[in-house]
Backbone as XML, in Angstrom:
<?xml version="1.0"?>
<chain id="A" units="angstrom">
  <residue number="1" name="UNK">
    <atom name="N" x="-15.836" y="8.063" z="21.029"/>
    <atom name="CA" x="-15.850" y="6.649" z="21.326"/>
    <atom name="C" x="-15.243" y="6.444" z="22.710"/>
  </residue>
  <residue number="2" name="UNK">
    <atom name="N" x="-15.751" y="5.477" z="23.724"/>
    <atom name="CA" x="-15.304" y="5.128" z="24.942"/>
    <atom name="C" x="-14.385" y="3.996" z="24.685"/>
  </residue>
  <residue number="3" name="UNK">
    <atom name="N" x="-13.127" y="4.738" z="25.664"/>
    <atom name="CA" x="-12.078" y="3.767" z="25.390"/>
    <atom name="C" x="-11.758" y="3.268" z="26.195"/>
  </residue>
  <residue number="4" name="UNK">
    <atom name="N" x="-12.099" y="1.923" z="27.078"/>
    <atom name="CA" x="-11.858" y="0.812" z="28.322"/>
    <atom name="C" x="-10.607" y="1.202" z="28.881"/>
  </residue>
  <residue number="5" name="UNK">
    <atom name="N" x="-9.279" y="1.013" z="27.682"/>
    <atom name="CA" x="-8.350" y="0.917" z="28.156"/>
    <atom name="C" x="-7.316" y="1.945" z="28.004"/>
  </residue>
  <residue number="6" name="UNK">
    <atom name="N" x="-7.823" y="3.172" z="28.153"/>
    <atom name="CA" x="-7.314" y="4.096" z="28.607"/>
    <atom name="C" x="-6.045" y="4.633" z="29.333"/>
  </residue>
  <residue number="7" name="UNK">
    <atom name="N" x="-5.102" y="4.860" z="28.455"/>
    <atom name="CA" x="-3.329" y="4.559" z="29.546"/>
    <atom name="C" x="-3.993" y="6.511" z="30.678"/>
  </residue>
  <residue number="8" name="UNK">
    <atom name="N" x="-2.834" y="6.032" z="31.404"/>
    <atom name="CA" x="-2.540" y="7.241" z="32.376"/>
    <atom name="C" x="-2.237" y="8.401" z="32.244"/>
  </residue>
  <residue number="9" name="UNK">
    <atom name="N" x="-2.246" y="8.216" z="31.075"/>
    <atom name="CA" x="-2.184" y="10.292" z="30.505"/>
    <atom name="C" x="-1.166" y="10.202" z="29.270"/>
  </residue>
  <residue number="10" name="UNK">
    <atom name="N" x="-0.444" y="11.353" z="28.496"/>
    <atom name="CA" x="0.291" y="11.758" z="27.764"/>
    <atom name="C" x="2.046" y="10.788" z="27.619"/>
  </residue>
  <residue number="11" name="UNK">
    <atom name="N" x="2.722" y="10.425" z="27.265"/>
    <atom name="CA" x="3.788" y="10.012" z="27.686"/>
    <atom name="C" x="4.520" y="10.908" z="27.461"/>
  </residue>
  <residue number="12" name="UNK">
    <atom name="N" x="5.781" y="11.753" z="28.223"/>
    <atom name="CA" x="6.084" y="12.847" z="27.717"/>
    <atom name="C" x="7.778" y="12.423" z="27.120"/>
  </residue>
  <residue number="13" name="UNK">
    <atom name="N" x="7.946" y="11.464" z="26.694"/>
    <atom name="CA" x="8.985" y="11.132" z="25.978"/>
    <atom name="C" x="8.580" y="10.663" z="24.314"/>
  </residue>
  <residue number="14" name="UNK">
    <atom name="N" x="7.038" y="10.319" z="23.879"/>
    <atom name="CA" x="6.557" y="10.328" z="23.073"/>
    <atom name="C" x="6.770" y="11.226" z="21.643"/>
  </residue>
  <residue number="15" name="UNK">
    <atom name="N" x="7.502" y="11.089" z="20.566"/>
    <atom name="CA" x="6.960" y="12.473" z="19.687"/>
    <atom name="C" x="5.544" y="12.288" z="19.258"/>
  </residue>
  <residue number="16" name="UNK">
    <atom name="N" x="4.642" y="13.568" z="20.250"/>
    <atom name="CA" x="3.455" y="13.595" z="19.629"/>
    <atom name="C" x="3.428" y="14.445" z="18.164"/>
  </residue>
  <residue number="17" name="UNK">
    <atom name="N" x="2.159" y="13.841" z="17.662"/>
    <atom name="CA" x="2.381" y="14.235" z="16.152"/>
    <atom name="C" x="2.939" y="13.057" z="15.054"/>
  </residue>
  <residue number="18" name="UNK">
    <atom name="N" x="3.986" y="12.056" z="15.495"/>
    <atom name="CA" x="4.599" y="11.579" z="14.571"/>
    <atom name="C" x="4.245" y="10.269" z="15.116"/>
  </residue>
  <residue number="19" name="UNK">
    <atom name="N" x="3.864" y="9.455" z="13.514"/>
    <atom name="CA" x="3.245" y="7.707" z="14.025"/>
    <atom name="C" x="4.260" y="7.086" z="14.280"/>
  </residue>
  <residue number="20" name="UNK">
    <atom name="N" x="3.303" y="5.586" z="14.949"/>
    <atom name="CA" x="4.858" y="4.721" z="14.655"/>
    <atom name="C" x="5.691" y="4.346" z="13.682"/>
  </residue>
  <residue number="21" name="UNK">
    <atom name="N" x="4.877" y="4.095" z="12.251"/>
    <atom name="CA" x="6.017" y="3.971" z="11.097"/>
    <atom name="C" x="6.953" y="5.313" z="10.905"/>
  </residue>
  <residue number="22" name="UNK">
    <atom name="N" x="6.270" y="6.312" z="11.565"/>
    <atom name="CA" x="7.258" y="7.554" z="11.136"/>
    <atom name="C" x="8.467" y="7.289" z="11.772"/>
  </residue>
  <residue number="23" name="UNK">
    <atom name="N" x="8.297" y="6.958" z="13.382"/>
    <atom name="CA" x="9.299" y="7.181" z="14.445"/>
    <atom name="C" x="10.574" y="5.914" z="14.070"/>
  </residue>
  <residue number="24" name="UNK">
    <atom name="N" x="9.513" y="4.486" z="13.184"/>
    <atom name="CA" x="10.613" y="3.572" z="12.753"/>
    <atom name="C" x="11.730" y="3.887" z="11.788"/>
  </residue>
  <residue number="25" name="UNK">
    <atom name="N" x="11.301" y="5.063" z="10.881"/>
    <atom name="CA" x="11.584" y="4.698" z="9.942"/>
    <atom name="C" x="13.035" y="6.189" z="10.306"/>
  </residue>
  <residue number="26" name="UNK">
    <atom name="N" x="12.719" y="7.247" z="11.102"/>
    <atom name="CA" x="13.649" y="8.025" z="11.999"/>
    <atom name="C" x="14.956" y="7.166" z="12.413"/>
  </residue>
  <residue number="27" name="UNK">
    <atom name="N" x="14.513" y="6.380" z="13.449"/>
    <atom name="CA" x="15.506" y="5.368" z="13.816"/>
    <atom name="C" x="16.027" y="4.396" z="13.109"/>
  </residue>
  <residue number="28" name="UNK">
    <atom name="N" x="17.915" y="4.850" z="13.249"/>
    <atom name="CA" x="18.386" y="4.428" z="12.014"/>
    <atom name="C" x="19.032" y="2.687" z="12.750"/>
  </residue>
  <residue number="29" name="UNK">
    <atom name="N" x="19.033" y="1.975" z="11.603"/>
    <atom name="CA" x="18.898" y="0.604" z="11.669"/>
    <atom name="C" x="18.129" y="-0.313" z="12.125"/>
  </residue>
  <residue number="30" name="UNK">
    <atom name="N" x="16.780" y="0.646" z="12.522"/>
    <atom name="CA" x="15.824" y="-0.813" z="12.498"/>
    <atom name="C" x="14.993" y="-0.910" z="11.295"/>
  </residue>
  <residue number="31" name="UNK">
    <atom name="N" x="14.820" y="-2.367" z="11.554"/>
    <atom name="CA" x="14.065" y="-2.875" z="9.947"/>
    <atom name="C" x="12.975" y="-2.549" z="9.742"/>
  </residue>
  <residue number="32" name="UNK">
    <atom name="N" x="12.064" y="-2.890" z="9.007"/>
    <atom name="CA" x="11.173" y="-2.695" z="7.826"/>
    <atom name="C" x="10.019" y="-3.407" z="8.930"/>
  </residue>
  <residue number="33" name="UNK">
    <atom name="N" x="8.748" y="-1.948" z="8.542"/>
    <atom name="CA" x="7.314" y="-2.487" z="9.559"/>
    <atom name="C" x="7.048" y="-3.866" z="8.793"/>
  </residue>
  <residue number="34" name="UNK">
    <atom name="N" x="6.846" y="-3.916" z="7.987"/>
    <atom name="CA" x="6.544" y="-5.345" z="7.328"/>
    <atom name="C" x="7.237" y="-6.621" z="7.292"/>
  </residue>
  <residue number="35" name="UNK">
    <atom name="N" x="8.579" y="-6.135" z="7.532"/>
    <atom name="CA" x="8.953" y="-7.458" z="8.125"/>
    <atom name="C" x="9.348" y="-7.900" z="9.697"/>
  </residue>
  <residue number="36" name="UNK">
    <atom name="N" x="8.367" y="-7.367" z="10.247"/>
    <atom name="CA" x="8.424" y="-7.286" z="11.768"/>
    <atom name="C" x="7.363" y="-8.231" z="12.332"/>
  </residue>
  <residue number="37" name="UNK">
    <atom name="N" x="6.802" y="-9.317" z="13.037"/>
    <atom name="CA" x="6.212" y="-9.950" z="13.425"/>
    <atom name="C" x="5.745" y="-9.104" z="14.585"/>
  </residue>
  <residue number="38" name="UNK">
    <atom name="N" x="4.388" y="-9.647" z="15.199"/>
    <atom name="CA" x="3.640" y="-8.661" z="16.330"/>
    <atom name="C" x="4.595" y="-8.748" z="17.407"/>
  </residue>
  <residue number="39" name="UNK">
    <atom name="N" x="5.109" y="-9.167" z="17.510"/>
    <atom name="CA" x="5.899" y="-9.580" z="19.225"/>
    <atom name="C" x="6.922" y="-8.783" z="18.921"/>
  </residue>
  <residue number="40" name="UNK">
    <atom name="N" x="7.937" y="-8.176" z="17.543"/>
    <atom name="CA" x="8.485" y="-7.422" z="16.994"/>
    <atom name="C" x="8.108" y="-6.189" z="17.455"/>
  </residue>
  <residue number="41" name="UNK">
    <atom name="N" x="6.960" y="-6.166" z="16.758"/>
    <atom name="CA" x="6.072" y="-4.716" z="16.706"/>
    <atom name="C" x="5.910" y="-4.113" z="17.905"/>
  </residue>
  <residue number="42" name="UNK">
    <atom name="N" x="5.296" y="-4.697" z="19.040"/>
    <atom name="CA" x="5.155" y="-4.169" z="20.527"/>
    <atom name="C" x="6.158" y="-4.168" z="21.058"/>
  </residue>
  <residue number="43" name="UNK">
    <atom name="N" x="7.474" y="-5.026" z="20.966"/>
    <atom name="CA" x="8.884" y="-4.455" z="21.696"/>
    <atom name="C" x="9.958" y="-3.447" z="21.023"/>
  </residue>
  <residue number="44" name="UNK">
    <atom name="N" x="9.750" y="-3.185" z="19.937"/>
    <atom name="CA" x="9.926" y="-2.287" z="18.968"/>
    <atom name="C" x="9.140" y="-0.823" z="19.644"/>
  </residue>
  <residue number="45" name="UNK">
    <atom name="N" x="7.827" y="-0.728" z="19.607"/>
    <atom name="CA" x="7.357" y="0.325" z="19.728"/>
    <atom name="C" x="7.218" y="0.504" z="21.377"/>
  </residue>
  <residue number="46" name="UNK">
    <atom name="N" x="7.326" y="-0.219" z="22.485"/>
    <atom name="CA" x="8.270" y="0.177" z="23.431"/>
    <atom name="C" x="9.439" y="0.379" z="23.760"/>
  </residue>
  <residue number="47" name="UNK">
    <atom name="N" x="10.514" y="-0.191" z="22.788"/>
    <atom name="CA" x="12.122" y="0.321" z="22.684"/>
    <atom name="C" x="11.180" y="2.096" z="22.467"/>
  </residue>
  <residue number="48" name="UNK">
    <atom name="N" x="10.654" y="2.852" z="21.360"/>
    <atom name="CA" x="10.569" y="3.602" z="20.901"/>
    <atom name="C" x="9.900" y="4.745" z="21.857"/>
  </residue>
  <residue number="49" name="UNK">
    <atom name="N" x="9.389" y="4.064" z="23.382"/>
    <atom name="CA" x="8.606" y="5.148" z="23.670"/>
    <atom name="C" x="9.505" y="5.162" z="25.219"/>
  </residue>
  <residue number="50" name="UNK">
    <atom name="N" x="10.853" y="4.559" z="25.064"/>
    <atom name="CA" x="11.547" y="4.718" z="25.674"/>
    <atom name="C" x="12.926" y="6.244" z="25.983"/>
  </residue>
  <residue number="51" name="UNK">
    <atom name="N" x="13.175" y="6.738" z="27.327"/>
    <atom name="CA" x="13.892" y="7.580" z="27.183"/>
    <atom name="C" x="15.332" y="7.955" z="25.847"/>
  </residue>
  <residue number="52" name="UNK">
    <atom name="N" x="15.508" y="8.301" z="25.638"/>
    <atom name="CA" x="16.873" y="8.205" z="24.606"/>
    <atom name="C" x="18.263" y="7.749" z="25.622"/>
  </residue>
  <residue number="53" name="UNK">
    <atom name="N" x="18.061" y="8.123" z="26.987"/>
    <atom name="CA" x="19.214" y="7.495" z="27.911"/>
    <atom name="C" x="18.812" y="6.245" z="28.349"/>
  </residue>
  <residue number="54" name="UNK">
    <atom name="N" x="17.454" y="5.501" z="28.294"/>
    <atom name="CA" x="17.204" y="4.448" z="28.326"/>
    <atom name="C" x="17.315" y="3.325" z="27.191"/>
  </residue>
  <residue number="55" name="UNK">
    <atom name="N" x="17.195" y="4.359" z="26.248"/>
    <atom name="CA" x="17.417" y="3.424" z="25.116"/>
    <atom name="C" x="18.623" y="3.003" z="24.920"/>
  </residue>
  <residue number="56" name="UNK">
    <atom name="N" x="20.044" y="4.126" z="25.217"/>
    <atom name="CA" x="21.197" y="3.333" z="25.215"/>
    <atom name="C" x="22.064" y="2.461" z="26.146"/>
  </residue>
  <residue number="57" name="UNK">
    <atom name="N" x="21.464" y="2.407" z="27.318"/>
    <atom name="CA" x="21.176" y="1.254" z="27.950"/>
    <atom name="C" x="20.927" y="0.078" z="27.893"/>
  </residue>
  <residue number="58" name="UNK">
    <atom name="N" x="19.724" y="0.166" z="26.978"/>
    <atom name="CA" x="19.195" y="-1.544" z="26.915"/>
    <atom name="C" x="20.262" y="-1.744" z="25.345"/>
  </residue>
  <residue number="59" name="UNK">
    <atom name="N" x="20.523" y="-1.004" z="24.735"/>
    <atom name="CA" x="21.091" y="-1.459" z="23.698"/>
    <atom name="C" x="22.809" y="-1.350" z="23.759"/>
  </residue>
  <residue number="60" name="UNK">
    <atom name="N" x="23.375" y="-1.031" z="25.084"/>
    <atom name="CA" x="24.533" y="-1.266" z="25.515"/>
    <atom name="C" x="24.216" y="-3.034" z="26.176"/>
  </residue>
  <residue number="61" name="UNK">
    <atom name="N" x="23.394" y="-3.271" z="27.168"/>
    <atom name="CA" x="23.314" y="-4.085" z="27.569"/>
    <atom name="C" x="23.269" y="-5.584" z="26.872"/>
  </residue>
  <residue number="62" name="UNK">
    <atom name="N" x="22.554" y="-5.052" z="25.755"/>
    <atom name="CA" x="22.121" y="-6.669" z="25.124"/>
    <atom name="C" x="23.121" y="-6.221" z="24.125"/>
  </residue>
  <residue number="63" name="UNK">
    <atom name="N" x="23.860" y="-5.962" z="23.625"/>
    <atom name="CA" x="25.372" y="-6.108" z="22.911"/>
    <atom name="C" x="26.604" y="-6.230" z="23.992"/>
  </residue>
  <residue number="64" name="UNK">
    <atom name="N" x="26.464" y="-6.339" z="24.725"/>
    <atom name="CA" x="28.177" y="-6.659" z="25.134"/>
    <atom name="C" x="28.543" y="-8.096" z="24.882"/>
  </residue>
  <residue number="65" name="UNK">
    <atom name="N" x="29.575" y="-8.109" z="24.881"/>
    <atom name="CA" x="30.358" y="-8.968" z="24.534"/>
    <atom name="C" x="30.180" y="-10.128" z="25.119"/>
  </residue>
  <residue number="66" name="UNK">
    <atom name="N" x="29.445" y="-10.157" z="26.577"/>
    <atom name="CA" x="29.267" y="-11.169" z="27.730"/>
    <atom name="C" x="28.294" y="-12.067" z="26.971"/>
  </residue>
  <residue number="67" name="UNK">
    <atom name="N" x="26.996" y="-11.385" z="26.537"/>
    <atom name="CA" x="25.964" y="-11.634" z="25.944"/>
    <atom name="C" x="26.221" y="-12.642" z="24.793"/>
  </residue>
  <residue number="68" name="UNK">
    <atom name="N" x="26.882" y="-11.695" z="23.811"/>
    <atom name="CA" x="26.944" y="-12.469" z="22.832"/>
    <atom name="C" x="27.765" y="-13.693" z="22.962"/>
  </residue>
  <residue number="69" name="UNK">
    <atom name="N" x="28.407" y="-14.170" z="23.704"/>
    <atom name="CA" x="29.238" y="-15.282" z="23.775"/>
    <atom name="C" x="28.659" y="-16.596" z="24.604"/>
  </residue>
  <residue number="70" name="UNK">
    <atom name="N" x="27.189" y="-15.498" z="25.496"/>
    <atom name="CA" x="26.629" y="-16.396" z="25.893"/>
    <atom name="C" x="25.462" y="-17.306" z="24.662"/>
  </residue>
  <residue number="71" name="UNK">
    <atom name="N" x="25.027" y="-16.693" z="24.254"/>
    <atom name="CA" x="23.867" y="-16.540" z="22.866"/>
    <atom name="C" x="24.422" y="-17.157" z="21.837"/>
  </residue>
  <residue number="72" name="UNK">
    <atom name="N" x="25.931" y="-17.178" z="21.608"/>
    <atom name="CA" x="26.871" y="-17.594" z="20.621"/>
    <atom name="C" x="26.169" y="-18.528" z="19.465"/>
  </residue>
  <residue number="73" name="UNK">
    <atom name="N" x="25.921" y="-20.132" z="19.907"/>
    <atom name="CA" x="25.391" y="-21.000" z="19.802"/>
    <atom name="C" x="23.785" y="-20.595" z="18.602"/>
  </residue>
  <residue number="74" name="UNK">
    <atom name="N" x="23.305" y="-19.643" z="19.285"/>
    <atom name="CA" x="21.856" y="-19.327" z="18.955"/>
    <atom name="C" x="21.924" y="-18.553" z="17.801"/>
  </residue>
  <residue number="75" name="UNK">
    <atom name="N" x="22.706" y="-17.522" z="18.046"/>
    <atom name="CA" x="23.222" y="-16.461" z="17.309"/>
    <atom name="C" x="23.600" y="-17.070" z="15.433"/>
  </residue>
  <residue number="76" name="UNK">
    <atom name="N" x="24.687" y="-17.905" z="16.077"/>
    <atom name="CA" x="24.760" y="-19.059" z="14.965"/>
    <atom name="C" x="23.825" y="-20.130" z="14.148"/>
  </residue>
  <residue number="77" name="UNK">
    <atom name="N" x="23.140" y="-19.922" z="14.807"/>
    <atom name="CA" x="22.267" y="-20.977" z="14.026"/>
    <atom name="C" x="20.980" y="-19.788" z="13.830"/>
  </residue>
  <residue number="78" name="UNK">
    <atom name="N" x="20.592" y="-18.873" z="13.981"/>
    <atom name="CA" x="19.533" y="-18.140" z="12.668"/>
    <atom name="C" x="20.491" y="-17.383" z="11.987"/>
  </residue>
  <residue number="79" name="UNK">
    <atom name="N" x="21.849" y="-16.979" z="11.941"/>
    <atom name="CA" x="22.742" y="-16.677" z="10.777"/>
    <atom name="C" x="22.602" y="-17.653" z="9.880"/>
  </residue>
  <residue number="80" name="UNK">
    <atom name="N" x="22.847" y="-18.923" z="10.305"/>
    <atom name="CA" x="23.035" y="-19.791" z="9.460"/>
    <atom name="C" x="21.781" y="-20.343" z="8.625"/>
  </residue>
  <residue number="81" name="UNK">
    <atom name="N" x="20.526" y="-20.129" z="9.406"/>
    <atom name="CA" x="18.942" y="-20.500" z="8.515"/>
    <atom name="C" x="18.790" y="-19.365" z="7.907"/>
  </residue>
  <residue number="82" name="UNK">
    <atom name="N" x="19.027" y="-18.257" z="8.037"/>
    <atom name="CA" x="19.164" y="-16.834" z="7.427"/>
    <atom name="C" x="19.564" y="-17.456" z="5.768"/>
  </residue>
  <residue number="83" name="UNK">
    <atom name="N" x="20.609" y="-17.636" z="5.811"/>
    <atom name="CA" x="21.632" y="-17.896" z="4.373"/>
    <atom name="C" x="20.995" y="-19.254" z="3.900"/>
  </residue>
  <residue number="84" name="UNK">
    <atom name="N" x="20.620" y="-20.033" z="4.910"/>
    <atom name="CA" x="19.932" y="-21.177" z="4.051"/>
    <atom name="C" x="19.010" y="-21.126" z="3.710"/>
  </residue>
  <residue number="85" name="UNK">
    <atom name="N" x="17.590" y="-19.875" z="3.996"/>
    <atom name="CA" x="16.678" y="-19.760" z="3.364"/>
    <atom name="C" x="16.888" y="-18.501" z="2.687"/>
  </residue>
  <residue number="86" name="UNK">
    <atom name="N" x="18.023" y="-18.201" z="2.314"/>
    <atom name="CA" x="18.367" y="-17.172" z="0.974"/>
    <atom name="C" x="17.519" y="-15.935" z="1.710"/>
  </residue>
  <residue number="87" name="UNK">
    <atom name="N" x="17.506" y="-15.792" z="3.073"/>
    <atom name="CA" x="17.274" y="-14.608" z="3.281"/>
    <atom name="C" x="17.918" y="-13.299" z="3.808"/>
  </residue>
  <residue number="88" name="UNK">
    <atom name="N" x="19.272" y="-13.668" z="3.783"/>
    <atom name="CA" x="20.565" y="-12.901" z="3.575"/>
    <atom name="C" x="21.804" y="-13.692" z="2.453"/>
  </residue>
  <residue number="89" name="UNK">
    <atom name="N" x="22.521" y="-12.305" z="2.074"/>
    <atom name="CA" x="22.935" y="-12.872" z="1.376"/>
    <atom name="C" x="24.606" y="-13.505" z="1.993"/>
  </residue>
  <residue number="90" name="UNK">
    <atom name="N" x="25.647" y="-14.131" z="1.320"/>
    <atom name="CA" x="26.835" y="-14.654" z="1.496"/>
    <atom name="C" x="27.459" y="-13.376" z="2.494"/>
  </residue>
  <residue number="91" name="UNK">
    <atom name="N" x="27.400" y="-12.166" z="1.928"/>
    <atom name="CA" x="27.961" y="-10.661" z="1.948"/>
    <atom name="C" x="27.524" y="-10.451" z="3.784"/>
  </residue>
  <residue number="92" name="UNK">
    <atom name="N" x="26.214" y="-10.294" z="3.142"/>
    <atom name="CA" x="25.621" y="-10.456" z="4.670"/>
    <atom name="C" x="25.790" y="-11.279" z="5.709"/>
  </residue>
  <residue number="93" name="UNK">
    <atom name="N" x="25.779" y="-12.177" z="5.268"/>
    <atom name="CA" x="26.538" y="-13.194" z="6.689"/>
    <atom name="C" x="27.613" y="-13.013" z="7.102"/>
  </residue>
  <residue number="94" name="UNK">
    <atom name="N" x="28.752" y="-12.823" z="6.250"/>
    <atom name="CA" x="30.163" y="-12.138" z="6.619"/>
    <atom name="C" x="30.013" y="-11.186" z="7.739"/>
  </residue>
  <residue number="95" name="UNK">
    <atom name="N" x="29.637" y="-9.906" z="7.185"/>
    <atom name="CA" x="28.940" y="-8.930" z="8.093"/>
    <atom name="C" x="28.689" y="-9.152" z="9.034"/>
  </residue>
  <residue number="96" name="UNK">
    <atom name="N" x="27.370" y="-9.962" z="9.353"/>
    <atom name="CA" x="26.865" y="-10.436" z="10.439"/>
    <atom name="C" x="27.805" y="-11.045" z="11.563"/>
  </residue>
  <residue number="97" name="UNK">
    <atom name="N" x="28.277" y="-11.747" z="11.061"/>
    <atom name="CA" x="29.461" y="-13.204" z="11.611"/>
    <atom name="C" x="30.623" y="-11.402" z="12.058"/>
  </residue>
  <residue number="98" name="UNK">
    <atom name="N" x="31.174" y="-10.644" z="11.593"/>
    <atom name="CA" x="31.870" y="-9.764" z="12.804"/>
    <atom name="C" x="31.193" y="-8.884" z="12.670"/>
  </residue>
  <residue number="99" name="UNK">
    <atom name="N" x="30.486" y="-8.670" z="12.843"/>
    <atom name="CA" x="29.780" y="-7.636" z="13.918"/>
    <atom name="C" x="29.636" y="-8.344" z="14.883"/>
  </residue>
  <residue number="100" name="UNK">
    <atom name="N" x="29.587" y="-9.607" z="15.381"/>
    <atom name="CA" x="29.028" y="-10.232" z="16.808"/>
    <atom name="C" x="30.191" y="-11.069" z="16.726"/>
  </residue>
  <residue number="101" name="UNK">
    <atom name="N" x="31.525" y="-10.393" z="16.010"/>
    <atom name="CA" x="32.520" y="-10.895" z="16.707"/>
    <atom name="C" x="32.816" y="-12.307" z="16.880"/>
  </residue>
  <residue number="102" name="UNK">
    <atom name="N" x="31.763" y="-13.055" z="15.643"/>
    <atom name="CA" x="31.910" y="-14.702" z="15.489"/>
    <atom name="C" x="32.686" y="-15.211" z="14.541"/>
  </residue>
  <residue number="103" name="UNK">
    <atom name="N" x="34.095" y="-16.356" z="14.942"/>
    <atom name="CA" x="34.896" y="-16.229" z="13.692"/>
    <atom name="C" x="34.044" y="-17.838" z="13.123"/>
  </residue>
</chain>
């Protein structure tokens, strides 16, 4: 089959051989393919085809402390629709609320 869109060759940070649900399900703490929305899915599976020194980069970056205090506000309010549509539980919000260091 002819394929239009054809990338530039091999990616050599890729595990060839292993799909993307494989490579999700490798990497520990991200969620569930099914509950991932498409816009999920494609920044997800470019986090994934990212270096491993790149990856802790972007995931140093968007956790610091600067961040979250800027986000604070936001942060707070899908914790809080989270628990109001019973889609975490009490336990979980605790959790949530310090890990991001929100009293």
């Amino acid at each position: 089959m002819l394929n239009i869109f054809k990338g530039k060759g091999k990616d050599k940070n890729k595990d060839v051989g292993k799909s993307f649900e494989e490579q999700l399900a490798a990497f520990p703490g991200a969620p569930k393919l099914e509950d991932m929305n498409v816009a999920e899915r494609f920044a997800m599976k470019r986090f994934l085809k990212m270096s491993p020194e790149e990856q802790k980069k972007t995931i140093e970056k968007t956790m610091t402390p600067k961040n979250i205090e800027k986000n604070k506000t936001q942060i707070i309010a899908s914790i809080e629709e989270m628990r109001k549509n019973k889609m975490i539980s009490d336990d979980q919000y605790r959790l949530m609320k310090r890990k991001y260091g929100i009293r």
